[in-house]
C-alpha positions in Angstrom: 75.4 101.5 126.6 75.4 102.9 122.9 76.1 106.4 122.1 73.2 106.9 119.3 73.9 110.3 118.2 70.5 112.1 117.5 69.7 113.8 113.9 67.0 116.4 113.1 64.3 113.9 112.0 61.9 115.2 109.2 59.0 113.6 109.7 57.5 112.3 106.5 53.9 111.6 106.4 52.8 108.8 104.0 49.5 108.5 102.2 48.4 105.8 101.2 45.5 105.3 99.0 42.5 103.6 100.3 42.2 100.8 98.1 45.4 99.6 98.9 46.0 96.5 100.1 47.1 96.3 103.8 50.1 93.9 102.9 51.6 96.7 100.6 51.0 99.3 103.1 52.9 97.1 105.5 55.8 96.6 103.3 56.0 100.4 103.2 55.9 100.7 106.7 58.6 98.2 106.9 60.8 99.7 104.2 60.7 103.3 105.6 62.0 101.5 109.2 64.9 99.8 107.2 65.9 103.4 106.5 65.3 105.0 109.5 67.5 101.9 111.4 70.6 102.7 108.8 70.4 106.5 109.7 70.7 105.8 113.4 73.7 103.3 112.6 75.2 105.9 110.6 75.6 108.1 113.6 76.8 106.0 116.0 80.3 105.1 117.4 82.9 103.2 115.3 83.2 101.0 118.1 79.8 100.3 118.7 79.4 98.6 114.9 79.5 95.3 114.1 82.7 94.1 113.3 83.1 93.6 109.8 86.3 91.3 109.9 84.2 88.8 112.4 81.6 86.6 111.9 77.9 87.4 112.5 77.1 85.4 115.4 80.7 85.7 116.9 81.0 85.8 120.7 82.0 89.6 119.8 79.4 91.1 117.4 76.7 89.0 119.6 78.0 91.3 122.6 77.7 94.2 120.3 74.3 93.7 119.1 73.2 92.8 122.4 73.3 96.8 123.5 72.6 97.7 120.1 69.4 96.3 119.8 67.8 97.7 122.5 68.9 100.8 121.7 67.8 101.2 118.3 64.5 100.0 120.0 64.3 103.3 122.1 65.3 105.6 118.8 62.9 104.2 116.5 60.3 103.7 118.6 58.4 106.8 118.1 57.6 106.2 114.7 58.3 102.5 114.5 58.2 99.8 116.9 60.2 96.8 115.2 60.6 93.4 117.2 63.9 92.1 118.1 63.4 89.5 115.9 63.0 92.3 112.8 66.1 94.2 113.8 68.3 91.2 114.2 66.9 90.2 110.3 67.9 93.7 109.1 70.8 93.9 111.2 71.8 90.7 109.4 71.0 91.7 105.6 72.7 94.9 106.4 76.4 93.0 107.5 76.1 90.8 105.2 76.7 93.6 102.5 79.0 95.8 104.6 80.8 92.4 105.0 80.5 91.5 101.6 81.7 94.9 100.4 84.8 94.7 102.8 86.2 91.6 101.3 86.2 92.6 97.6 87.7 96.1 98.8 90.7 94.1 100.8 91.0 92.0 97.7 91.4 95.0 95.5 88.7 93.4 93.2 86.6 96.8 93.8 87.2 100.3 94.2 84.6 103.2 95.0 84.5 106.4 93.8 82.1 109.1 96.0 81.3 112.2 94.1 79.0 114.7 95.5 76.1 113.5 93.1 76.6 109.8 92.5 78.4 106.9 93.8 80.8 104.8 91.2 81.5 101.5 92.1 84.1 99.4 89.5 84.6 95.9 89.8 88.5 94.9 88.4 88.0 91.2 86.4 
């Protein structure tokens, strides 16, 4: 099983106008889960991530995703309650940048400054 560590939610309560169409306010809906599902993969176990020097659908990260799934399920089910299908398309979008992101760092073609206020991210040509 995955160890999702728990964080003090603030629960944010969304208005949304009532002559706004139902596709934005599901796109909303959808966006605000995106963020809740990289908060509870933030606080997880090293371990427990997908690994970023493997493919997506190796025998490995399938094993992996195959007890993360269901637990981000349970977390986000409260306020969200995303089908499999949903999570594996984030999941995806989501390694495909960390994976990305790995690569140029290995190849020394980027390097990342983190200050306390902004990120600075500097591509070498």
């Amino acid at each position: 099983m995955v160890q999702i560590g728990w964080v003090k939610k603030v629960k944010k309560m969304v208005h949304y106008a009532k002559n706004q169409p139902k596709e934005e306010q599901e796109e909303q809906r959808e966006k605000e889960a995106r963020i809740e599902m990289k908060m509870i993969l933030k606080t997880i176990k090293p371990n427990d991530n997908l690994d970023d020097n493997e493919m997506f659908n190796s025998p490995k990260n399938v094993e992996i995703r195959s007890r993360l799934i269901p637990e981000l399920r349970r977390a986000m089910f409260p306020n969200y309650k995303p089908s499999v299908a949903q999570l594996m398309n984030w999941l995806s979008a989501l390694y495909k940048s960390r994976r990305s992101q790995t690569q140029l760092k290995k190849s020394g073609k980027v390097t990342r400054t983190v200050t306390k206020f902004t990120t600075t991210v500097a591509y070498k040509m």
